[in-house]
C-alpha positions in Angstrom: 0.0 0.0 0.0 3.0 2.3 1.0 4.6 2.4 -2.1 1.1 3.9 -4.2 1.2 6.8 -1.6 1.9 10.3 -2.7 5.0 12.0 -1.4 4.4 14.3 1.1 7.3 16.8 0.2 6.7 19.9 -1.8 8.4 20.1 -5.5 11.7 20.7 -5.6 13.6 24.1 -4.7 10.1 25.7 -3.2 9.0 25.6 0.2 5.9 24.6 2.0 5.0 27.6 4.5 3.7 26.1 7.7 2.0 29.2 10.1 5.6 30.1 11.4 6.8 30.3 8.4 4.1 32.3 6.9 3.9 34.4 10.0 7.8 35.4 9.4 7.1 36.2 5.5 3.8 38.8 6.6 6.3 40.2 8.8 8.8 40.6 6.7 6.2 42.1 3.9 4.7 44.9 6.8 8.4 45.6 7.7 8.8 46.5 3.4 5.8 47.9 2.7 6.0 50.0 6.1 8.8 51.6 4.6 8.1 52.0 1.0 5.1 53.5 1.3 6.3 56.2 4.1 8.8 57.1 0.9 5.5 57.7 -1.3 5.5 54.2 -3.5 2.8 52.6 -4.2 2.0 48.9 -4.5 0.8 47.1 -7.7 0.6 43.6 -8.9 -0.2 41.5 -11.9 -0.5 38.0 -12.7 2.0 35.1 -12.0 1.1 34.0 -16.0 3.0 36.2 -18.9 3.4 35.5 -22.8 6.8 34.0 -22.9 7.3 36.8 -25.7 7.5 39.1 -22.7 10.8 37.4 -22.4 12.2 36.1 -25.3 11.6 39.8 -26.8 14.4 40.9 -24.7 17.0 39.1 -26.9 20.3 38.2 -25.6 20.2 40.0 -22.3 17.8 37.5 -21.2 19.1 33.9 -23.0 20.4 32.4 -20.0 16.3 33.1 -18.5 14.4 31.7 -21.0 16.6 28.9 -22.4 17.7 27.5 -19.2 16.0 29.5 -16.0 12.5 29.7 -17.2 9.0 27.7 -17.0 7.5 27.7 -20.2 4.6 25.9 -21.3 1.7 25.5 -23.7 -1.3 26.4 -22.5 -4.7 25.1 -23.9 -5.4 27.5 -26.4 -2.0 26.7 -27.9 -0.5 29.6 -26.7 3.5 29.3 -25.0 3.2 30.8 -21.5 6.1 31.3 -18.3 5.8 31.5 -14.8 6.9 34.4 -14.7 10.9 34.6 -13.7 11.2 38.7 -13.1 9.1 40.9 -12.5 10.7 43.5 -14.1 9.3 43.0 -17.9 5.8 43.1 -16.4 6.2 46.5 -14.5 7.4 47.7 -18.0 4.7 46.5 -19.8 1.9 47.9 -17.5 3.4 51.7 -17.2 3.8 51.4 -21.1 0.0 50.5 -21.6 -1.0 53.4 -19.5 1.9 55.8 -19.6 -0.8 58.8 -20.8 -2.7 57.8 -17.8 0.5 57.9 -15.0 1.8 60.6 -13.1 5.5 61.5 -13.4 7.5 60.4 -11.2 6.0 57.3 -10.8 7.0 55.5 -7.3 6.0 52.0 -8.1 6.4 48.5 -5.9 5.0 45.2 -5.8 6.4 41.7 -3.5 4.9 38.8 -6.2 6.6 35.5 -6.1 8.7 34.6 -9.4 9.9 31.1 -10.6 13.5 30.0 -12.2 14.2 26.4 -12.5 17.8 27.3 -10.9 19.8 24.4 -8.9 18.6 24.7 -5.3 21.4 26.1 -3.2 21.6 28.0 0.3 20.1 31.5 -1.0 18.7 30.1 -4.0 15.6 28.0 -4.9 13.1 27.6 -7.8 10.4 30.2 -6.3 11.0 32.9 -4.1 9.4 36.1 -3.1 11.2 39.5 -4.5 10.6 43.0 -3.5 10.7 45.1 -6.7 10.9 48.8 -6.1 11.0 50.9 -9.5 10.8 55.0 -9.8 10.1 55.9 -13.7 10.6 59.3 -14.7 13.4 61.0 -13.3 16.9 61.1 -14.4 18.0 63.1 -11.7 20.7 61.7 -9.3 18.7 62.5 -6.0 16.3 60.0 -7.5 19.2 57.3 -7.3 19.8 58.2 -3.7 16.2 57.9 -2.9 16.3 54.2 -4.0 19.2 53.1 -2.4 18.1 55.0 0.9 15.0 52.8 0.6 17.4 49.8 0.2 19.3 51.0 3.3 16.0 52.0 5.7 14.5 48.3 5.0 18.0 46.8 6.2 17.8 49.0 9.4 14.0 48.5 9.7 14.3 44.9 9.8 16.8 44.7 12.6 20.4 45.2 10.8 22.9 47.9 12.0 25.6 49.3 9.9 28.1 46.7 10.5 25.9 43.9 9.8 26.3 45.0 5.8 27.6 47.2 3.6 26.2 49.0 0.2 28.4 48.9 -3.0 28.0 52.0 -5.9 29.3 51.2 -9.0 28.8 53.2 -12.5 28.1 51.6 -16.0 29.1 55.1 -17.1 32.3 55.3 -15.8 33.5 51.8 -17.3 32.0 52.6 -20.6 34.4 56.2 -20.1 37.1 53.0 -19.6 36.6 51.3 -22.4 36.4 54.2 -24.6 39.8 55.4 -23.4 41.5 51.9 -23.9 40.0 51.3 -27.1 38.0 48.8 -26.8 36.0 47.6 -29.5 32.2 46.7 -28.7 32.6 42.9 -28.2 35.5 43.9 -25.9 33.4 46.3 -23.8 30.6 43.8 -23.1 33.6 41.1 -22.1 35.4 44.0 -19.6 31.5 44.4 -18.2 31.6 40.3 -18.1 35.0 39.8 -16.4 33.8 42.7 -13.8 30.8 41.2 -13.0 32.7 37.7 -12.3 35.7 39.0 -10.3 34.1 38.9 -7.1 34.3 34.6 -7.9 37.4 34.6 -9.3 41.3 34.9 -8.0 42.7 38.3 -8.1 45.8 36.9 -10.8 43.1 35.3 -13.2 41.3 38.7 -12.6 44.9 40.2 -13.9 45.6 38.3 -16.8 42.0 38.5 -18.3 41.9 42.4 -17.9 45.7 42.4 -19.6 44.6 40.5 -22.4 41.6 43.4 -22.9 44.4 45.8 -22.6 42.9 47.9 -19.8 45.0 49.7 -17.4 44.0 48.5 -14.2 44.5 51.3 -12.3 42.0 53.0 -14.5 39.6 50.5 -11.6 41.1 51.6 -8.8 38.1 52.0 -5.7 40.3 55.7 -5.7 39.3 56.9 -8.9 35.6 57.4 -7.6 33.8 59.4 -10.8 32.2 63.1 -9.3 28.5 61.9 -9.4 29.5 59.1 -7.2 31.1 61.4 -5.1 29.2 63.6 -4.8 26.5 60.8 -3.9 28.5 59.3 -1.3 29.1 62.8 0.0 25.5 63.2 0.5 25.0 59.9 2.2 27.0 60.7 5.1 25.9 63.6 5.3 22.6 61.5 6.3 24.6 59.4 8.4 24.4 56.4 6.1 28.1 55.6 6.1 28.9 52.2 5.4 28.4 52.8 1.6 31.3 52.7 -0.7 32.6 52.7 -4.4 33.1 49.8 -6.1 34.3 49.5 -9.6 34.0 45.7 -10.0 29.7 46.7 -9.2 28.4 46.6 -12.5 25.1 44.3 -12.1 24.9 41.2 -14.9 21.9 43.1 -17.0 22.7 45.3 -20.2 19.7 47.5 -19.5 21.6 48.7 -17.0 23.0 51.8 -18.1 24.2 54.4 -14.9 24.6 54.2 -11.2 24.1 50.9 -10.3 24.8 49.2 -6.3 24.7 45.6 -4.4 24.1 45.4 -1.0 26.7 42.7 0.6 26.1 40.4 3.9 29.5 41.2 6.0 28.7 38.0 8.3 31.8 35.7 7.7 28.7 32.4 7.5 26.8 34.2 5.1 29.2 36.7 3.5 27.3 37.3 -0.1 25.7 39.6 -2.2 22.1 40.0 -0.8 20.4 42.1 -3.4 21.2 45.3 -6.0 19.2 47.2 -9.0 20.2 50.8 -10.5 19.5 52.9 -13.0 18.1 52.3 -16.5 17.6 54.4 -19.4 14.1 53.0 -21.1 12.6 49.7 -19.6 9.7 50.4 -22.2 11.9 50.1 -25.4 10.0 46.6 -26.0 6.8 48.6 -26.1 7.4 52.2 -27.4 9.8 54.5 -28.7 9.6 57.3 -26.2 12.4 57.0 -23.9 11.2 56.8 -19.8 14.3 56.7 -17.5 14.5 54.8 -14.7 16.0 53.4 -11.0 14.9 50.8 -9.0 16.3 47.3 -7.6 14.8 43.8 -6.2 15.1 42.2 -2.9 14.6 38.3 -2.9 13.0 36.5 0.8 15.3 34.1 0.6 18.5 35.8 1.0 17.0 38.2 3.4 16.6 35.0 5.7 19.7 34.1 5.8 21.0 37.1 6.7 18.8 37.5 9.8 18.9 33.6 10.9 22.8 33.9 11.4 21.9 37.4 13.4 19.7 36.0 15.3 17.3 38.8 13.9 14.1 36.4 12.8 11.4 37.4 15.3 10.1 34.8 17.5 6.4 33.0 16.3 3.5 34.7 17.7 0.1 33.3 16.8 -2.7 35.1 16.1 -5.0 33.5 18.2 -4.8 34.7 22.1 -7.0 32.1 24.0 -7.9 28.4 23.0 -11.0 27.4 24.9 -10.9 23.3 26.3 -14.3 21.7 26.9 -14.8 18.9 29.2 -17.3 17.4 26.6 -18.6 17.7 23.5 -22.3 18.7 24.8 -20.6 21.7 25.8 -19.4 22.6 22.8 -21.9 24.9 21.4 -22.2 26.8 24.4 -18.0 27.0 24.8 -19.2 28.9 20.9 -21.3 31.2 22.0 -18.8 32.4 24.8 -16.3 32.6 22.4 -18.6 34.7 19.7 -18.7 37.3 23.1 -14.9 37.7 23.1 -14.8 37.7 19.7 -16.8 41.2 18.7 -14.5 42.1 22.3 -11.8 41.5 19.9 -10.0 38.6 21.3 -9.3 35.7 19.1 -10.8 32.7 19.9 -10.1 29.1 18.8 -12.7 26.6 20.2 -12.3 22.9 20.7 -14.8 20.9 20.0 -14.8 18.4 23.2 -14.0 14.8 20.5 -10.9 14.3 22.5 -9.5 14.2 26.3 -9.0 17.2 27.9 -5.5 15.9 28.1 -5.0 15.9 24.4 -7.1 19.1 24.1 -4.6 21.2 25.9 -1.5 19.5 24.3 -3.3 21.0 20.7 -3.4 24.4 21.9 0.1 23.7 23.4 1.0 22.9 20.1 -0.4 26.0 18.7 1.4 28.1 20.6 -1.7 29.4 21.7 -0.4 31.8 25.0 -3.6 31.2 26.8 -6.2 28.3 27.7 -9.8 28.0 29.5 -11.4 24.5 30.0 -15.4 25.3 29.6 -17.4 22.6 31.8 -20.8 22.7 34.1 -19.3 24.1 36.8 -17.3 26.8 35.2 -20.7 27.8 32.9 -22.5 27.7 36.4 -20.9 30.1 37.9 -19.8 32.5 35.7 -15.8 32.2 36.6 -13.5 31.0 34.5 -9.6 29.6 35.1 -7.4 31.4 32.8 -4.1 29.3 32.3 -0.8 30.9 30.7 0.6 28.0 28.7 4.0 29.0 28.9 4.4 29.3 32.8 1.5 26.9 33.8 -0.1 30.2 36.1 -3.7 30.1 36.1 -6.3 32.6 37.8 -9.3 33.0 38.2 -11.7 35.7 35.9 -15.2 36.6 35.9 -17.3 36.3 32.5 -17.7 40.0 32.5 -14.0 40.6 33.0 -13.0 38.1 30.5 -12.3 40.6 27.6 -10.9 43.2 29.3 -8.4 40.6 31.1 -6.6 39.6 27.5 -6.9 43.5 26.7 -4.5 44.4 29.2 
């Protein structure tokens, strides 16, 4: 019989989120949104389901996504669909449909949950849940700073101090001023991009000997040689008293449609010492759909990496259910009545789980122990009789005793 039996494990590389683990992700998306929103963005969202021309369209910035990275299917009508793997091809597509409609600057963000059939590794799975924060409209370098300030208030919203991590600038700009200087042809440029992007995960000599055979003066990278809008930048950031931001020539972010400032923000934890997330600035997102050019800044933030960096911190917040009192009944006769008290606390706003008397009282309070439930009554005659109810704290084992008409105001205080 066994072996007919479904597995009870969820597909590979996504998770199954059991209440604490749902509980930590709702805090997690109240701790974003809290901030976002207090900036002036405002939250959209859009189907999981996209033509898989969305993503093809984007040519050979996106191969490695939708030949490899992407779930694409045929759907009934004979049309090829994806799950979507970005979100970033949506956001374009909806501003372009109603661009005539938007105000300017446009403070967009949404949290959906994107798919990439990736090889499931620590900080990396099939689905996850991304923060995308996008600001259309603006090529001004104070709206830069506004998104990376974002980037830097979440950190500090969600537990982190300075130390714990560390914000890296780079400029597409100023390397494309590089490779113009050295010569470089095209081809070459997008391979000095390439061997930047990759030097973080390579040894300093290989690093060396690929940038020689380019024929680019290395000290034309030099963390020293920090371009004036950078500066300038950074300048104003401590002023703020954001100050563990730096410049990073090696920060270039893998996508072409990057095309200015760009940043990463790194983990400085030696168990978890990674890049956690990053965006920057981009000339016309809506090329795919129009001519007009609309500038750009913005960056994503994935769950899973945001875990990891507060699990070795000891920064996740301890599970607290949502339900304060779990109420025991010493049989099931009783367990329409044990409702009706419970419908009283209720519109007192206390939440109420009710048992429904089908098992010992034994068992009945090992559920609710379960829970996590902070609080227990049993309901029987004698309690419904008088009026007077034992509260018991689950977590010390102290109970007391509380009139029915002091009930409410008891889990209130």
């Amino acid at each position: 019989m066994s072996k007919n039996k479904l597995s009870v494990e969820p597909y590979k590389g996504v998770r199954d989120f059991y209440p604490e683990d749902q509980a930590f992700l709702n805090w997690l998306f109240k701790t974003i949104r809290g901030e976002v929103e207090r900036v002036g963005y405002v939250e959209y969202h859009a189907s999981v389901l996209e033509p898989a021309e969305l993503y093809k369209a984007k040519g050979a910035d996106n191969e490695e996504i939708v030949n490899e990275q992407s779930y694409i299917f045929t759907d009934r009508g004979g049309r090829e669909v994806a799950l979507r793997p970005e979100m970033t091809p949506t956001v374009a597509r909806m501003v372009a449909a109603r661009r005539r409609e938007l105000g300017f600057p446009l403070r967009l963000y949404s949290i959906p949950n994107v798919f990439r059939y990736e090889r499931p590794q620590r900080g990396r799975l099939r689905e996850h849940w991304q923060l995308n924060i996008d600001l259309f409209g603006s090529k001004s370098p104070i709206a830069d700073a506004e998104v990376i300030t974002v980037a830097y208030r979440i950190m500090t919203a969600l537990g982190a101090r300075e130390s714990d991590f560390k914000i890296q600038v780079g400029s597409r700009q100023a390397i494309n001023t590089i490779a113009q200087e050295s010569g470089l042809s095209g081809v070459q440029t997008k391979q000095l991009f390439g061997l930047l992007d990759r030097r973080a995960k390579m040894s300093e000599v290989d690093f060396d000997l690929e940038l020689k055979k380019l024929g680019v003066n290395k000290s034309l990278l030099s963390p020293k040689n920090v371009p004036d809008d950078i500066a300038q930048m950074l300048q104003d950031f401590r002023a703020a008293g954001i100050n563990n931001i730096e410049y990073d020539p090696s920060v270039v972010r893998g996508f072409a449609y990057y095309t200015g400032t760009v940043f990463e923000v790194f983990d400085t934890h030696k168990e978890n010492n990674r890049a956690l997330f990053g965006g920057g600035r981009y000339d016309n997102l809506t090329a795919l759909f129009d001519d007009e050019p609309l500038p750009g800044v913005g960056f994503g933030m994935g769950d899973v990496t945001i875990r990891d960096f507060l699990a070795v911190r000891g920064l996740i917040p301890p599970y607290t259910p949502t339900t304060h009192l779990y109420l025991a009944v010493t049989a099931p006769e009783l367990a329409a009545r044990a409702s009706a008290l419970a419908d009283g606390l209720r519109k007192a706003g206390v939440n109420v789980a009710v048992d429904f008397g089908e098992r010992k009282l034994g068992d009945q309070i090992k559920a609710a122990a379960k829970h996590k439930i902070p609080w227990l009554i049993v309901v029987g005659e004698d309690e419904l009789a008088s009026g007077v109810y034992q509260v018991k704290n689950l977590e010390t084992g102290a109970a007391e005793p509380v009139a029915l008409a002091d009930l409410a105001g008891f889990f209130k205080k």
